[in-house]
FIGUVEX-128433 format. One record per residue: residue number from 1; x, y, z of N, C-alpha, C in turn. Coordinates in steps of 0.05 Angstrom, whole numbers, plus 32768, in hexadecimal, padded with zeros to 4 digits. Example, Ala and Ser with C-alpha at 12.3 -4.5 7.8 and 13.67 -1.06 7.14 Angstrom:
% FIGUVEX-128433
(1, (8108, 7F8E, 809C), (80F6, 7FA6, 809C), (8108, 7FBE, 809C))
(2, (8101, 7FD3, 808E), (8111, 7FEB, 808F), (8102, 8001, 809D))
% end
This chain:
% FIGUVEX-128433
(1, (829B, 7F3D, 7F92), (82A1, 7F56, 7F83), (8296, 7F6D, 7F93))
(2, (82A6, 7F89, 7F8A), (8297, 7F9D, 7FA4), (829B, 7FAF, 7F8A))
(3, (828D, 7FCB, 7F91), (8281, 7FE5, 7F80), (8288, 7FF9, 7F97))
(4, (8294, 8009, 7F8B), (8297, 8023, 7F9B), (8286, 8036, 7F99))
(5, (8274, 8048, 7FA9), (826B, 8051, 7FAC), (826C, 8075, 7FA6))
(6, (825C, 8081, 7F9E), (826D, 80A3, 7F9B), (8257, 80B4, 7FA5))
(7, (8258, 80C2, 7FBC), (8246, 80DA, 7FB5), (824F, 80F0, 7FB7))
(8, (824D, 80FC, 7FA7), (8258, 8115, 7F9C), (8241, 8132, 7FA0))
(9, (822F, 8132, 7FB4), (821C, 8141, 7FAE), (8221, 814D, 7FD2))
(10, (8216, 815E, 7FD7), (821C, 8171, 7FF0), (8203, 8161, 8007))
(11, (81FA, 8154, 8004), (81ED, 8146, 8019), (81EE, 812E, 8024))
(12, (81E5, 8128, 803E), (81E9, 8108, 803D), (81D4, 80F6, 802D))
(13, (81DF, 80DB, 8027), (81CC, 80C8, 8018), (81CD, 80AC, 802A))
(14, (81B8, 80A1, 802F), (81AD, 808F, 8045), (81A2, 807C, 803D))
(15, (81A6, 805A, 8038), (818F, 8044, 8035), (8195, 8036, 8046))
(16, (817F, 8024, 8041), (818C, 800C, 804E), (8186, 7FEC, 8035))
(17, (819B, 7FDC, 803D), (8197, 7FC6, 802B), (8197, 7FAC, 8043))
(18, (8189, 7F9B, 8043), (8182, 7F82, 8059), (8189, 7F8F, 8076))
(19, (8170, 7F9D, 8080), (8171, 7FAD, 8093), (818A, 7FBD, 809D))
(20, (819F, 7FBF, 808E), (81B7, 7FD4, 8092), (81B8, 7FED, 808A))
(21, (81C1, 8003, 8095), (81B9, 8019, 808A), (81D8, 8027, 8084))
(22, (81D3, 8023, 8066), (81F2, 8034, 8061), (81F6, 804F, 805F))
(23, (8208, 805F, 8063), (8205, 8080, 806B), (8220, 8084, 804E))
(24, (8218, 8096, 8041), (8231, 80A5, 8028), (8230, 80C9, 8034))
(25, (8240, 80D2, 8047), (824B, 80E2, 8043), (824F, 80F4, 802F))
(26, (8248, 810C, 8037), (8245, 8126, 8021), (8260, 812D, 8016))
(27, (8262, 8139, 7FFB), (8280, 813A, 7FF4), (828A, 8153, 7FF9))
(28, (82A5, 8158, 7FFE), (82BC, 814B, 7FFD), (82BA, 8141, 8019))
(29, (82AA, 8137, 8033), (82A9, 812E, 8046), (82B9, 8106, 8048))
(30, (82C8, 8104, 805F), (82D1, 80F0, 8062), (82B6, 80E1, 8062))
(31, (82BF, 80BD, 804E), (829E, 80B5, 804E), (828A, 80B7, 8039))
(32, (8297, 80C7, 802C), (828C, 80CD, 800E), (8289, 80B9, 7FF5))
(33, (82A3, 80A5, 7FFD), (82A3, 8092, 7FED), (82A3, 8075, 7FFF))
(34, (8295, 8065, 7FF1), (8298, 804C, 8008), (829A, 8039, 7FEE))
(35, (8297, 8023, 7FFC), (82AC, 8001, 7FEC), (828C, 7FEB, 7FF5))
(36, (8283, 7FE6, 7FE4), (8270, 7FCF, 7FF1), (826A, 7FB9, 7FDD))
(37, (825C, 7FA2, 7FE7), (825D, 7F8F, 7FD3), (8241, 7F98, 7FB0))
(38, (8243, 7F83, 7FA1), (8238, 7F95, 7F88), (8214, 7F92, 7F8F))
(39, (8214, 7F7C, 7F9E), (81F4, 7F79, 7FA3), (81EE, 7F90, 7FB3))
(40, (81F6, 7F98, 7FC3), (81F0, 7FB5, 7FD1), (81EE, 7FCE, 7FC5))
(41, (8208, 7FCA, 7FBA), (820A, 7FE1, 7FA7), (81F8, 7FE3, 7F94))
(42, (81E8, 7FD2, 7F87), (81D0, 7FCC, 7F76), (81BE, 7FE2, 7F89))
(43, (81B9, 7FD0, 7F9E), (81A2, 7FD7, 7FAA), (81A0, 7FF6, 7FB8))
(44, (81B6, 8001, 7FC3), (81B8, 8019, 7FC9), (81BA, 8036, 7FAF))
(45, (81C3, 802A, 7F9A), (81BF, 8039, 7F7A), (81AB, 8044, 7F6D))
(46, (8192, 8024, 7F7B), (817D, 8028, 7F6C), (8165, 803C, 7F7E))
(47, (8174, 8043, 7F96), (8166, 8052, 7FAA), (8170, 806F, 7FAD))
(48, (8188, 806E, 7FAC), (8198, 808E, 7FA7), (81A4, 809B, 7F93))
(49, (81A6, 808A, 7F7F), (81AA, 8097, 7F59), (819B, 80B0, 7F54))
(50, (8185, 80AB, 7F5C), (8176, 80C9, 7F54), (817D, 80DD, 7F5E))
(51, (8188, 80DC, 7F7C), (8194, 80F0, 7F94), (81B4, 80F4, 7F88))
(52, (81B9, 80EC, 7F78), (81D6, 80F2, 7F70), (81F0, 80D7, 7F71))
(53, (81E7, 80C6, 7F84), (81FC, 80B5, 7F91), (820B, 809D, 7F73))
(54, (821D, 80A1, 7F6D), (8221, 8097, 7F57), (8239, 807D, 7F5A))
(55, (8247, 8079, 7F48), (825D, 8056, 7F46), (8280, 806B, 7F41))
(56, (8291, 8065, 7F4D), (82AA, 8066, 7F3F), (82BC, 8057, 7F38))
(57, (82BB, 804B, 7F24), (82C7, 8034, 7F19), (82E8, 802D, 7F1E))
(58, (82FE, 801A, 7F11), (8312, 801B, 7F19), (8320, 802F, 7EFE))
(59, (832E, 803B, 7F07), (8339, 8051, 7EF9), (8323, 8071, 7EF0))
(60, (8314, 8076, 7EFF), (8306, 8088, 7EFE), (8315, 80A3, 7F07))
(61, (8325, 80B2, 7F04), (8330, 80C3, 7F11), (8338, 80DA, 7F01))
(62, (833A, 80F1, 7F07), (833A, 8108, 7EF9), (8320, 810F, 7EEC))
(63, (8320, 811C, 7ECD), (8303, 811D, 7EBD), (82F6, 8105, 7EC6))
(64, (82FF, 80EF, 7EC5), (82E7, 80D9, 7EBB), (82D5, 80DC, 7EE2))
(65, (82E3, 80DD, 7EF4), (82D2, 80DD, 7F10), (82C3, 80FC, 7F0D))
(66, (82CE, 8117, 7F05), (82C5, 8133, 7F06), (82A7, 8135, 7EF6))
(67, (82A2, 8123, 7EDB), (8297, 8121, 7ECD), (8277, 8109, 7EDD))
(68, (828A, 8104, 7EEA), (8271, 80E9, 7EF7), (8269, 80F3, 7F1B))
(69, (827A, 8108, 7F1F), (826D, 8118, 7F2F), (8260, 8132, 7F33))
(70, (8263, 813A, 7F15), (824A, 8156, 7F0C), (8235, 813F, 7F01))
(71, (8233, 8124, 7EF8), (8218, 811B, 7EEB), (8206, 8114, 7F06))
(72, (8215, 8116, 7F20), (8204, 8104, 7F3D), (81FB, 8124, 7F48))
(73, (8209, 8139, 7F46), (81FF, 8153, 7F4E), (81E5, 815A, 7F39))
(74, (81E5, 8157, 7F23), (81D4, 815B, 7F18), (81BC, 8158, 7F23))
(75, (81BB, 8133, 7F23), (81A7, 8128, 7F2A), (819F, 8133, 7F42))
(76, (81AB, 8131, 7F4E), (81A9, 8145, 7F72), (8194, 815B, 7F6B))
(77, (819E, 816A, 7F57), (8191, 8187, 7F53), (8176, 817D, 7F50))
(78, (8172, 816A, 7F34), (815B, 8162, 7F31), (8148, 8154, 7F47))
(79, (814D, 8148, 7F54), (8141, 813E, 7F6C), (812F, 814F, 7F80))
(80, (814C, 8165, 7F83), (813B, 817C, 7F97), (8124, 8194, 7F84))
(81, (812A, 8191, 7F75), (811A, 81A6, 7F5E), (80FE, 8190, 7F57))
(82, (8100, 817B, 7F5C), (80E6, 816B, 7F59), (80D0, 816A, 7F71))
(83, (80EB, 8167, 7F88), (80DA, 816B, 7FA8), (80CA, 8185, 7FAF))
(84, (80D7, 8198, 7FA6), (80C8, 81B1, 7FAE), (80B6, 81B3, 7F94))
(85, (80B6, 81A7, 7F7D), (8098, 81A9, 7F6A), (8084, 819F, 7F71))
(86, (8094, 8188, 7F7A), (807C, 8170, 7F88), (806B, 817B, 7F9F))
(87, (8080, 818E, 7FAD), (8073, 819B, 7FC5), (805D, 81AE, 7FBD))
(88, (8065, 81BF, 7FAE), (8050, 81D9, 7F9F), (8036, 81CD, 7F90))
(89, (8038, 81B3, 7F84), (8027, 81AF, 7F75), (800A, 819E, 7F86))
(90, (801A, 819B, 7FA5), (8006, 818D, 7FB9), (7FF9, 81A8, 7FC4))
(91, (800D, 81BA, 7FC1), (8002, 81CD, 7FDC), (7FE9, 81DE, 7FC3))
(92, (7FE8, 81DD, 7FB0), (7FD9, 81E5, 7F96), (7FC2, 81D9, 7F9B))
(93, (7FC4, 81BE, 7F99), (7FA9, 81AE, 7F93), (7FA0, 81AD, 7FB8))
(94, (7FA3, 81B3, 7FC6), (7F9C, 81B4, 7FE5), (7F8D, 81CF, 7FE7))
(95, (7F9B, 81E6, 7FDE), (7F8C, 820A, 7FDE), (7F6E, 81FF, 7FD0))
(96, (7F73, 81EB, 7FB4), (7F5C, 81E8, 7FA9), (7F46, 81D9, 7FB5))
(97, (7F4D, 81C6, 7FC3), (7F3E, 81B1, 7FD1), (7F34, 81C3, 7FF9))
(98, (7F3E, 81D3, 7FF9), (7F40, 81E2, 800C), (7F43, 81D4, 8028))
(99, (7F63, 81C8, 801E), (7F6F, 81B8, 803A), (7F85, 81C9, 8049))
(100, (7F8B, 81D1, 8058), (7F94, 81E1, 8063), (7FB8, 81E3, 805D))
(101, (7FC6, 81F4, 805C), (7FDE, 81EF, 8055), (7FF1, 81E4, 806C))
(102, (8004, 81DA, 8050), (8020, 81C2, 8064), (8035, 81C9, 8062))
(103, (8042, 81CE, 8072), (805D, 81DC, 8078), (8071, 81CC, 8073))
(104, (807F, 81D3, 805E), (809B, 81C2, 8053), (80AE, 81C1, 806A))
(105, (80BE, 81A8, 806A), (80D1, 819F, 807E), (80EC, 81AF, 807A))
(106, (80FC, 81B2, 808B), (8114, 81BB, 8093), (812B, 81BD, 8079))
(107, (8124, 81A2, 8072), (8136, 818F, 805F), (812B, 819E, 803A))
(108, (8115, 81A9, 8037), (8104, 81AD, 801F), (810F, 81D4, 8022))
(109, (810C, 81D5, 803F), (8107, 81F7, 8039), (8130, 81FF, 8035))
(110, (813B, 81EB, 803D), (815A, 81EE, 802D), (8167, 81E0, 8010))
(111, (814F, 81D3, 8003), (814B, 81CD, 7FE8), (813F, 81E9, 7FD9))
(112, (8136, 81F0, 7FDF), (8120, 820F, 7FD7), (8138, 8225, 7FD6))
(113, (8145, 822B, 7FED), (815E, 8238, 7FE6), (8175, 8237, 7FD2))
(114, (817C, 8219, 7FD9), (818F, 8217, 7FCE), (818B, 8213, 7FA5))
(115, (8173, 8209, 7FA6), (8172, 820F, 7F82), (815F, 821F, 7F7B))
(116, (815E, 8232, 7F93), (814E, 8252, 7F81), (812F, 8254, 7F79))
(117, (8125, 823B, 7F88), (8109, 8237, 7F88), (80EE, 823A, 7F98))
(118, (80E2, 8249, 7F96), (80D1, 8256, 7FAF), (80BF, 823B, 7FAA))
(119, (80B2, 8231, 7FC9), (80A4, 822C, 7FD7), (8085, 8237, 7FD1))
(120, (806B, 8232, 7FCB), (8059, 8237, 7FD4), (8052, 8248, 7FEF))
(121, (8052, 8264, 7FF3), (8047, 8273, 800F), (8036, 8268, 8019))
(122, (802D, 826A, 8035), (800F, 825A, 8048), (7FFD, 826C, 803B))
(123, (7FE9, 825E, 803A), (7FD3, 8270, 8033), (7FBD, 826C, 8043))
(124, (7FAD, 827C, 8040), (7F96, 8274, 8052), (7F78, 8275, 8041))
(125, (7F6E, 8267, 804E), (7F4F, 8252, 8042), (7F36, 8268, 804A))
(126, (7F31, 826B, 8036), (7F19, 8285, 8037), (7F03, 8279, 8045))
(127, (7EF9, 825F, 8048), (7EE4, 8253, 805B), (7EF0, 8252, 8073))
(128, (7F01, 8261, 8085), (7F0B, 825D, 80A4), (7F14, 8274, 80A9))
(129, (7EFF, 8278, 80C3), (7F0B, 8296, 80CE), (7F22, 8292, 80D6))
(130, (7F36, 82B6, 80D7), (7F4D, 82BA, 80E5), (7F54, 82AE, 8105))
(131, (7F37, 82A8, 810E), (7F40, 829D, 812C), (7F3F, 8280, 8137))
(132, (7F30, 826F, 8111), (7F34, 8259, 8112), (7F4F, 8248, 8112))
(133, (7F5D, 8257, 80F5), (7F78, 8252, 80EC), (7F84, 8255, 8107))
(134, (7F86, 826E, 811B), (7F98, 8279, 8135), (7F92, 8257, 813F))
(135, (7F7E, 824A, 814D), (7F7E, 8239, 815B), (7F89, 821F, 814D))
(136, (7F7E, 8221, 8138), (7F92, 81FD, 8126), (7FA9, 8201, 8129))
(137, (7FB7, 821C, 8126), (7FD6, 8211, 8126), (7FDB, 8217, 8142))
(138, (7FD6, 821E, 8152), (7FDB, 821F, 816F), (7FD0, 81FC, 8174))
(139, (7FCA, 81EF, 8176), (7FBA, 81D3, 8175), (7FD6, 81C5, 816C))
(140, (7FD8, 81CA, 8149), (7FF2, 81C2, 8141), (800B, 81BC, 8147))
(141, (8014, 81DF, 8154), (8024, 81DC, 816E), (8029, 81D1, 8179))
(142, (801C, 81CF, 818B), (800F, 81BE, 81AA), (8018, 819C, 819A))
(143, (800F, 8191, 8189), (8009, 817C, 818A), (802E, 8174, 817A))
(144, (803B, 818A, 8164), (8053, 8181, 815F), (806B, 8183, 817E))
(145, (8067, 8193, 8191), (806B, 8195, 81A4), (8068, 817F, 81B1))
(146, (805D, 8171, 81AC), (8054, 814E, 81C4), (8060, 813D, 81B2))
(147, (8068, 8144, 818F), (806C, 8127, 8183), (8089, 812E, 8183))
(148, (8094, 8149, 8185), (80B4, 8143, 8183), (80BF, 813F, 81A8))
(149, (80B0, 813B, 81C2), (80B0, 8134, 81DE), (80B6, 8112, 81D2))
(150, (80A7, 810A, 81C0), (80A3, 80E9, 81CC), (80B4, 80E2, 81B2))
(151, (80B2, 80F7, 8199), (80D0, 80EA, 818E), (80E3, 80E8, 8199))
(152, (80ED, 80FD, 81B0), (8109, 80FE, 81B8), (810C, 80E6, 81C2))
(153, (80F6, 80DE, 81D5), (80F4, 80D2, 81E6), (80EE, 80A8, 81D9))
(154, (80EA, 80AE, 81BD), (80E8, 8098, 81B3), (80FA, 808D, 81A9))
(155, (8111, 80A2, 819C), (812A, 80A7, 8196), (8146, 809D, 81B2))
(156, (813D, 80A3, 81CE), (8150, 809A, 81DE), (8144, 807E, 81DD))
(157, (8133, 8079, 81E6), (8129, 8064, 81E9), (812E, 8053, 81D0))
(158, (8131, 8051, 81BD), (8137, 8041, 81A4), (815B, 8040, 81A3))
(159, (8167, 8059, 81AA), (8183, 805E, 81B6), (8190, 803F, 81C3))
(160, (817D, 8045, 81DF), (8184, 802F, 81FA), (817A, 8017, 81E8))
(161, (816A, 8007, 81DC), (8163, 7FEA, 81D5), (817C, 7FE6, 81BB))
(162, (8189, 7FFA, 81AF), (819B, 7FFA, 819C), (81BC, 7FEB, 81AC))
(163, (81BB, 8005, 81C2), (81D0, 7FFA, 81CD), (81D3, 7FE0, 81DE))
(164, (81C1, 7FDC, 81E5), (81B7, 7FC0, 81FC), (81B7, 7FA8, 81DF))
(165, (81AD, 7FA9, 81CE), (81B1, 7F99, 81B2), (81CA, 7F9A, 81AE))
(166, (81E0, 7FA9, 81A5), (81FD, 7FA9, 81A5), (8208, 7F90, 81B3))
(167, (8204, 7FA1, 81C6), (8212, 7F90, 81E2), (820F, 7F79, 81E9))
(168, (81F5, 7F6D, 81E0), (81ED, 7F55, 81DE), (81F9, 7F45, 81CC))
(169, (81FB, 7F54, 81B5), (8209, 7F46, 8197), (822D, 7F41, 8194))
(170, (8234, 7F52, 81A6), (8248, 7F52, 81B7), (8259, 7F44, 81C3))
(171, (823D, 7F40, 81DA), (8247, 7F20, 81E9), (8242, 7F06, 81DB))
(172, (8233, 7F06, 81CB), (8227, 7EF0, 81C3), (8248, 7EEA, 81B1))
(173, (824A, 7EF7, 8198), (825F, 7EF7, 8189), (8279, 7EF6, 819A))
(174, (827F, 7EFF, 81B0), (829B, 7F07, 81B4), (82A3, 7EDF, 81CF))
(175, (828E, 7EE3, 81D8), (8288, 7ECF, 81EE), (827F, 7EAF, 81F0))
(176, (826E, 7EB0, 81D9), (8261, 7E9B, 81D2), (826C, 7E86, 81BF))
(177, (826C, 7E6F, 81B5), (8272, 7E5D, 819C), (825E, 7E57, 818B))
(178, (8259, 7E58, 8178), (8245, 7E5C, 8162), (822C, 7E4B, 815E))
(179, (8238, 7E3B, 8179), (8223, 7E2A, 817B), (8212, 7E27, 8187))
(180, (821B, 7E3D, 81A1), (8209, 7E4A, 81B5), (81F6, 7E56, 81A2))
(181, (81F8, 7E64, 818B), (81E4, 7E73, 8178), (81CA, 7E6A, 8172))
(182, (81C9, 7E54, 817C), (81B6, 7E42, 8172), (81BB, 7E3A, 8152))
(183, (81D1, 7E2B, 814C), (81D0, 7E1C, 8138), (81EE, 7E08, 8141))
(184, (81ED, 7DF2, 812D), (8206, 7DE5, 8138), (8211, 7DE2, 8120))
(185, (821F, 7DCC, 8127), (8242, 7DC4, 810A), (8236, 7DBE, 80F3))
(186, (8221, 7DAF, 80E8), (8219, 7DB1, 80DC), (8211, 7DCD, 80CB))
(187, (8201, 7DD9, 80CF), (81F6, 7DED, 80CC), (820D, 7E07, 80C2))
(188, (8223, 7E06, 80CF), (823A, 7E11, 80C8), (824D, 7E0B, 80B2))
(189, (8242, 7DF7, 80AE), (8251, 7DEB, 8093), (8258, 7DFC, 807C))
(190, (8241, 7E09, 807A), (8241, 7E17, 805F), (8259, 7E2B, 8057))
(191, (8266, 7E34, 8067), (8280, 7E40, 8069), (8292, 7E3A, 805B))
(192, (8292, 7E20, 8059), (82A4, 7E13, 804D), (82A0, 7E02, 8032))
(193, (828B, 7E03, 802D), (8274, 7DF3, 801A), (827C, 7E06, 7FFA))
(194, (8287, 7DF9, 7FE4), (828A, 7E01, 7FC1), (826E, 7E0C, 7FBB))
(195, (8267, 7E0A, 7FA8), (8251, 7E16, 7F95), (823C, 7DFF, 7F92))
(196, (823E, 7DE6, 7F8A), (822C, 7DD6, 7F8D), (8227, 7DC8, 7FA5))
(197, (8238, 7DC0, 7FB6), (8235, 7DC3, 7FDA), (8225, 7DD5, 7FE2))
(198, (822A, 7DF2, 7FD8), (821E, 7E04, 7FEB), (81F9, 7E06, 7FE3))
(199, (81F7, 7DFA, 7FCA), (81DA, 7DFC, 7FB8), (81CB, 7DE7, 7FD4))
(200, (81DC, 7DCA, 7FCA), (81D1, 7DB2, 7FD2), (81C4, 7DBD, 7FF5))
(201, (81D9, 7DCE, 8006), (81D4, 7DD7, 8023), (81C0, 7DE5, 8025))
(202, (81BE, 7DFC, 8019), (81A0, 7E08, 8012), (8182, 7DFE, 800E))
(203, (8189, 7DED, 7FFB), (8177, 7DDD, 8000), (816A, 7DC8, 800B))
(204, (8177, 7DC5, 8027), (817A, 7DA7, 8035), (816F, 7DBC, 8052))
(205, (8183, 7DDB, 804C), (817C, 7DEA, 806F), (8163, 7DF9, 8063))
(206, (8151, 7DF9, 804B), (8143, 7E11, 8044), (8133, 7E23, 8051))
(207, (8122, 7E16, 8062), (810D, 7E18, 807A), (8118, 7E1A, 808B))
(208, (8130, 7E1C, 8092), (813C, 7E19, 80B4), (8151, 7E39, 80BC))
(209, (8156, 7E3A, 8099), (816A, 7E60, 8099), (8159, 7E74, 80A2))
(210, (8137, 7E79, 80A0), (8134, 7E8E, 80A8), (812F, 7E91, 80CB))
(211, (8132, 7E6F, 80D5), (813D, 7E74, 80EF), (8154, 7E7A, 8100))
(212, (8170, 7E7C, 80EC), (8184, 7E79, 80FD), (818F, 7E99, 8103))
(213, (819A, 7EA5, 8117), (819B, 7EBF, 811F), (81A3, 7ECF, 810A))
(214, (81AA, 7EDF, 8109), (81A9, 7EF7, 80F5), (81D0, 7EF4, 80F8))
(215, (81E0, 7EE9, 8105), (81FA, 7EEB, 80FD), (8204, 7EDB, 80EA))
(216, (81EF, 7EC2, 80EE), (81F5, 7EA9, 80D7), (81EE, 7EAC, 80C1))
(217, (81D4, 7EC2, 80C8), (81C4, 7EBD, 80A9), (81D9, 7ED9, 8091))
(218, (81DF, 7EE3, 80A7), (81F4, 7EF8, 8098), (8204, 7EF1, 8090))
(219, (8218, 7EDC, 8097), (8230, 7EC8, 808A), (822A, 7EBC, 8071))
(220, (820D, 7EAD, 807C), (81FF, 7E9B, 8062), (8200, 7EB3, 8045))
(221, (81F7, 7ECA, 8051), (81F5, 7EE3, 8034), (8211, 7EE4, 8031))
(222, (8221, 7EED, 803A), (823F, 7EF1, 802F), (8244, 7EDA, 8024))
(223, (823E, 7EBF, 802A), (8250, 7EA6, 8020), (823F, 7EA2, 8002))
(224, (822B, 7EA9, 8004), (8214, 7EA0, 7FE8), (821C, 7EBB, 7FCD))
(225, (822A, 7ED8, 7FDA), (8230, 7EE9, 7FD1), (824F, 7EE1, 7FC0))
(226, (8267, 7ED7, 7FCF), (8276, 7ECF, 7FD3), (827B, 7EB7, 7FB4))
(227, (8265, 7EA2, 7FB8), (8269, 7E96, 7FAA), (825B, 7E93, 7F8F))
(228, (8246, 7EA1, 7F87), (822D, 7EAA, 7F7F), (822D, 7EC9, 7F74))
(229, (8246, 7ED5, 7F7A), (823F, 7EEC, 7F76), (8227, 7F0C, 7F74))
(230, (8212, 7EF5, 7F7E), (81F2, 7F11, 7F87), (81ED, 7EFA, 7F97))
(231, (81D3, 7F0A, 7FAB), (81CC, 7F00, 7FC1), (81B4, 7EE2, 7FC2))
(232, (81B5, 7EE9, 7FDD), (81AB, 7EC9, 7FE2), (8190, 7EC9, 7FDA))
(233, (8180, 7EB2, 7FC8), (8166, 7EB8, 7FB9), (8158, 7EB6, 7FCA))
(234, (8136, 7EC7, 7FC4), (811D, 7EC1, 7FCC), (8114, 7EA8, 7FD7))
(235, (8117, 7E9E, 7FBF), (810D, 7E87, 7FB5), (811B, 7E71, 7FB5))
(236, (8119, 7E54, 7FC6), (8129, 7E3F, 7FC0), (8130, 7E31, 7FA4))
(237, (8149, 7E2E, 7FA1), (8159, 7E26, 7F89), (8147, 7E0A, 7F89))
(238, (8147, 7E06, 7F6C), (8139, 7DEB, 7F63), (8147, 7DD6, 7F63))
% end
């Protein structure tokens, strides 16, 4: 079974579910709506529902989708109207504690605009001279200056092991027989294996799945999804 996906809110929305990272496109942007199975869709709902990202069922269209895409904007609104309280209410108890102020991100100071909500101003700490503050954020500087050098630089570098991983997965898949994978005929069985077959396999391979590569063990989730309808358990079946 699969769930369609909706976001209807002006930003992008991002998770990931079993290390995959799904991307929903801002609306009316191509991408806005995606198709995925219902265990995902569980799992990505219960992480972007508050951000707006909502379900469109089969026959949702006209009022009934317009109506279910002002309730995911809503939430949207509410989200960002909580982030920038959340922000004010730190930068409050910090003036009191006399920790120096923190400068809202890129992403917060276009939440602040867009729903009409001021930000907390910098302030400054009556125990620190004017030429102390001059040198911390010059320091500051200096030092976000060296961390966005070795992000970039952590960023290509994470780039190149992405693509060299591809390419590998690549050959392996495009070149190889499944048995090169390190598993054999056996072990493949399950493909083909009913509902009490597939129990009895599970529990015969139980200790041996979290060794087999990540292409098999991905099949094993679709086939347990497949027949099972939610995903493959924690816990070995009794």
């Amino acid at each position: 079974m699969s769930t369609t996906l909706f976001n209807p809110t002006n930003e992008v929305l991002e998770a990931q579910h079993i290390g995959v990272t799904t991307r929903i496109n801002k609306y009316p942007e191509k991408g806005h709506m995606v198709l995925v199975d219902d265990a995902k869709a569980r799992h990505l709902l219960n992480i972007l529902a508050p951000r707006g990202l909502t379900t469109l069922d089969y026959g949702d269209e006209g009022e009934a989708k317009k109506k279910k895409a002002a309730e995911g904007r809503k939430r949207n609104k509410e989200f960002k109207i909580k982030q920038i309280v959340d922000f004010n209410q730190l930068q409050q108890q910090n003036e009191a504690k006399k920790i120096p102020y923190s400068y809202p991100t890129k992403q917060l100071k276009g939440y602040s605009d867009e729903v009409g909500l001021d930000l907390i101003a910098p302030y400054e700490l009556p125990n620190l001279e004017k030429k102390k503050i001059s040198k911390l954020k010059e320091e500051v500087q200096e030092k976000d200056a060296k961390l966005e050098e070795q992000s970039q630089a952590m960023a290509t570098m994470q780039k190149q092991i992405a693509d060299l991983t591809n390419l590998v997965k690549t050959v392996m898949k495009d070149d190889l027989p499944e048995e090169k994978l390190g598993v054999d005929e056996e072990v493949l069985k399950f493909k083909a294996l009913n509902k009490p077959q597939f129990i009895a396999w599970m529990k015969k391979n139980w200790d041996d799945i979290p060794t087999y590569p990540v292409q098999i063990r991905d099949e094993i989730q679709e086939r347990h999804i497949k027949l099972f309808d939610k995903p493959f358990p924690e816990s070995k079946p009794e």
